[in-house]
N, C-alpha and C positions, 0 to 999 in steps of 0.2 A: 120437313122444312119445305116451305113452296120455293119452287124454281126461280120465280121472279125475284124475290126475299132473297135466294142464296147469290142470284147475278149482283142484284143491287149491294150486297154489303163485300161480293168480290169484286165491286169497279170501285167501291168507296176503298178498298185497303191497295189496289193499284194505286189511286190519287195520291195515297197513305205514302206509299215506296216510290211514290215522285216520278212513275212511267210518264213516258213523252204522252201530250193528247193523243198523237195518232194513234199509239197502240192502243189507249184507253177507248179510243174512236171504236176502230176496228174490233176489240173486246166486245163492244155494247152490240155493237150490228149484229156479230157471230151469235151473239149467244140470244140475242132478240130473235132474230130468225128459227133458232132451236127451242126456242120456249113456244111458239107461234107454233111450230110442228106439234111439238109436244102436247098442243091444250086440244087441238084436232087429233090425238089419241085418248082423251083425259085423262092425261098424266099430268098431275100437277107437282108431283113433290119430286125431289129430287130422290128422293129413296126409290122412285119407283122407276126410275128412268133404268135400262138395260144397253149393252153393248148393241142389242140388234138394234131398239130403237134410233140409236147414232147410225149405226152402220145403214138403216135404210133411209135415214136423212138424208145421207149424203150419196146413198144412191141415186133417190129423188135431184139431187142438185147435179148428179153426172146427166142422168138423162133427160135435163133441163139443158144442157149443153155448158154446163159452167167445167171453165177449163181443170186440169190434174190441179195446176199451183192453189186455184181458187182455193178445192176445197181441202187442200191440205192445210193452208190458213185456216177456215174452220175448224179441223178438228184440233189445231195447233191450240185454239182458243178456249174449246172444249178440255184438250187435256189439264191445260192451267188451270181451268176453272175448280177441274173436278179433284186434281192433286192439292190446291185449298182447301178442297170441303173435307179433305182423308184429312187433312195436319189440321183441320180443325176441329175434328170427330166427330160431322156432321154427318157423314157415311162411313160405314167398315171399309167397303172395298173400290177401289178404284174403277169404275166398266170399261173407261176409254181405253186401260192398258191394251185392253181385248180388241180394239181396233186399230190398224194397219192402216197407211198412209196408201193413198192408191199410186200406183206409175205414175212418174212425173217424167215425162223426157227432158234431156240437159238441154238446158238454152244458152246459146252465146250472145250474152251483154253485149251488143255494137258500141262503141266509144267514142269520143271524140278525136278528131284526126287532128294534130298540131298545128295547124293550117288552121281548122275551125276554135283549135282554143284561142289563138291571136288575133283570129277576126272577132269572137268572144271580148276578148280582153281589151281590143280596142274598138267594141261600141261604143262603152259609153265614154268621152273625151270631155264633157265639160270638166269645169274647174266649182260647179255648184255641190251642193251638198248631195245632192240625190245620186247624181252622177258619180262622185268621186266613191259614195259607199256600196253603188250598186258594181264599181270594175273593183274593189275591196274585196268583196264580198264574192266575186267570181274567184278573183283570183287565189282566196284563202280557200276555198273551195277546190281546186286544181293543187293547190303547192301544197295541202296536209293533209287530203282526204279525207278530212272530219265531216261527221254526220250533218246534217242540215239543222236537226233542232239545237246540236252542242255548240253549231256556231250562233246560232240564235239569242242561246241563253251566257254568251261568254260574258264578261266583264272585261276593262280595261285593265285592272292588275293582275289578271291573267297570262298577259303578254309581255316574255322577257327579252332579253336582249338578242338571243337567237332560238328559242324556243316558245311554244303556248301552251298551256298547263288546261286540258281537259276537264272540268271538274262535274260535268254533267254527261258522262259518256253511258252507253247502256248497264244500268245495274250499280248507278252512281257511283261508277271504278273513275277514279281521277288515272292522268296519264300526262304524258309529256310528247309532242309531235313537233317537230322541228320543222323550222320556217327558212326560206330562203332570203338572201338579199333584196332580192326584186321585192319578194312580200313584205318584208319589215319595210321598203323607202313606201312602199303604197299605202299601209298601215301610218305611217307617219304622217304622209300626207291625210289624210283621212283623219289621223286625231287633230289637228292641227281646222281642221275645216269644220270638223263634227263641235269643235271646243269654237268658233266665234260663230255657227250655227245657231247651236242652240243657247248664247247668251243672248239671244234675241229673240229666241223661242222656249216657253216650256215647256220641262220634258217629264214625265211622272215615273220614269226608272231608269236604273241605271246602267244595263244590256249597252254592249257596247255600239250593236248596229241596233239600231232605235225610225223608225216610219217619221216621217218630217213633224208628224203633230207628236214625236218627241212618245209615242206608244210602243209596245213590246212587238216584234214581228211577226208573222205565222209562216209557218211551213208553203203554206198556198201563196205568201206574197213571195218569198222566194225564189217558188218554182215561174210563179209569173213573168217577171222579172229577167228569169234566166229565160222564157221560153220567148218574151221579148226581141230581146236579144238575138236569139239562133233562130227565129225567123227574121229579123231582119239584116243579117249575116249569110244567110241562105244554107244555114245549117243543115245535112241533109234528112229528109225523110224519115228515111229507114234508122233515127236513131231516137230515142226516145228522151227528150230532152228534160233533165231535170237535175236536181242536186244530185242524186242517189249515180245518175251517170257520170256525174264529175268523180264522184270517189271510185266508182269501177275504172274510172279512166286514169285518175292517178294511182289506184294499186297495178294497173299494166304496165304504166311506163316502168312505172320503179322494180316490174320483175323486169319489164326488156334491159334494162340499165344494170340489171346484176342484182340487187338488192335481194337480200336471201330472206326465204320464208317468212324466219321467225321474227327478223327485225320489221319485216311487214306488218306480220300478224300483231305487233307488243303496236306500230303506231296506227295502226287502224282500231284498237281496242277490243279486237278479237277475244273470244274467252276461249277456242279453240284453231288450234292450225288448220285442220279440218275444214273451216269457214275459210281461213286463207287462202286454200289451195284449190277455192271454188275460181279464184279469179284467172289460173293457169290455162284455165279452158279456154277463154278468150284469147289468149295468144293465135298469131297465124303462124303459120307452116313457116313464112320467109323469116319472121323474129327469130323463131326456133334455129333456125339455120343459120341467120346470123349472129344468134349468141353461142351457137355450136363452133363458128368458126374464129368467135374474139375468144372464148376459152380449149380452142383445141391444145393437147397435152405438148404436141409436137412443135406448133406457131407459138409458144409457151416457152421452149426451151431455152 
């Protein structure tokens, strides 16, 4: 089977399992890049492809200077690909098993400081429709640490009286993520705005945050939107502003605040604790210390 033929009918069965675009995204670039290497060996089938040839791909991409994480994304994309082609018996044997993730050093996620979520929250102050979804839409982001595309794709029936009902989470696992007061009254204000909106606008779906021409959102207008904002907030620098930081920053507070692993892990949609206890790393030495001394055994007694 040509290599090209085997990508194209494993992005068409990603479409198929309703993956977000971006990982669909990211799938096509990986595995275009590796078919590209491949045709400069004439390797065109995938039967022919070997562990070394992956393995000196991604040499090629180290001493190109692309970072440890890059190319573990690569081979991350490569393994999917080629554990499709075994469950569909397109190949006997797997090659990717045969390579190793290279050193990744642990990186601490910088967060947002409470200070910057409030100046956050209070950019945007109109009482218009763009404004009222765009501090909505932060602040849902901050108060459930839901993914960016699962708030993207939510619906109004989604959201119940103290909780929001996930139904678009990784691996289409539905979930339940509870919402604060503050977020339900901005939520209401926000239906209340979006519903005499768009009775004077058409809209062609029914997502509950919807672009003024009443269209489905993307990921990129999102991050725009928030990155708006925290530069004109004077958000600092050294943090990398984006949805994906809002949810590192609400899994930190809710461990600074006690919030134990597992119930983290059930409302971030984890399929492993393992993922959850990546966010522990990010704590400081002083958190540590302070929740050492609001649970010492003795100040307890």
């Amino acid at each position: 089977m040509l290599f090209v033929n085997a990508m194209e009918e494993f992005l068409y069965d990603c479409e198929c399992r309703h993956l977000t675009k971006g990982t669909i995204r990211n799938y096509r670039a990986a595995l275009s890049f590796l078919n590209l290497y491949l045709g400069t060996k004439d390797k065109l089938t995938v039967e022919e492809v070997t562990a070394k040839d992956i393995r000196n791909f991604l040499r090629e991409k180290q001493t190109a200077g692309c970072k440890p994480a890059y190319v573990n994304d690569l081979l991350k994309a490569y393994k999917v690909l080629f554990s499709y082609l075994e469950e569909e018996s397109y190949i006997s044997t797997n090659v990717t098993n045969k390579v190793k993730n290279v050193h990744q050093p642990k990186t601490v996620i910088e967060t947002f400081s409470e200070e910057e979520i409030k100046a956050l929250l209070g950019f945007y102050k109109g009482n218009d429709f763009l404004s009222v979804r765009n501090k909505t839409m932060i602040a849902l982001l901050f108060d459930t640490g839901m993914r960016c595309n699962e708030m993207i794709l939510m619906k109004q029936e989604d959201v119940a009286e103290k909780y929001i009902i996930v139904k678009h989470g990784k691996g289409n696992k539905e979930r339940v993520v509870p919402k604060s007061p503050y977020l339900s009254k901005q939520l209401m204000k926000y239906l209340r705005v979006r519903q005499g909106y768009f009775a004077q606008h058409p809209k062609r779906y029914d997502n509950l945050f919807l672009s003024k021409t009443g269209k489905q959102l993307t990921d990129e207008a999102v991050a725009r939107m928030l990155k708006q904002a925290a530069q004109a907030v004077g958000v600092s620098n050294t943090i990398r502003v984006s949805p994906h930081t809002c949810r590192h920053t609400f899994a930190q507070i809710q461990l600074k605040n006690g919030l134990d692993l597992y119930s983290l892990s059930r409302i971030m949609g984890h399929t492993n604790i393992s993922i959850t206890q990546r966010y522990l790393q990010g704590l400081k030495d002083m958190d540590i210390v302070q929740r050492g001394e609001m649970y010492s055994p003795l100040m307890n007694l």
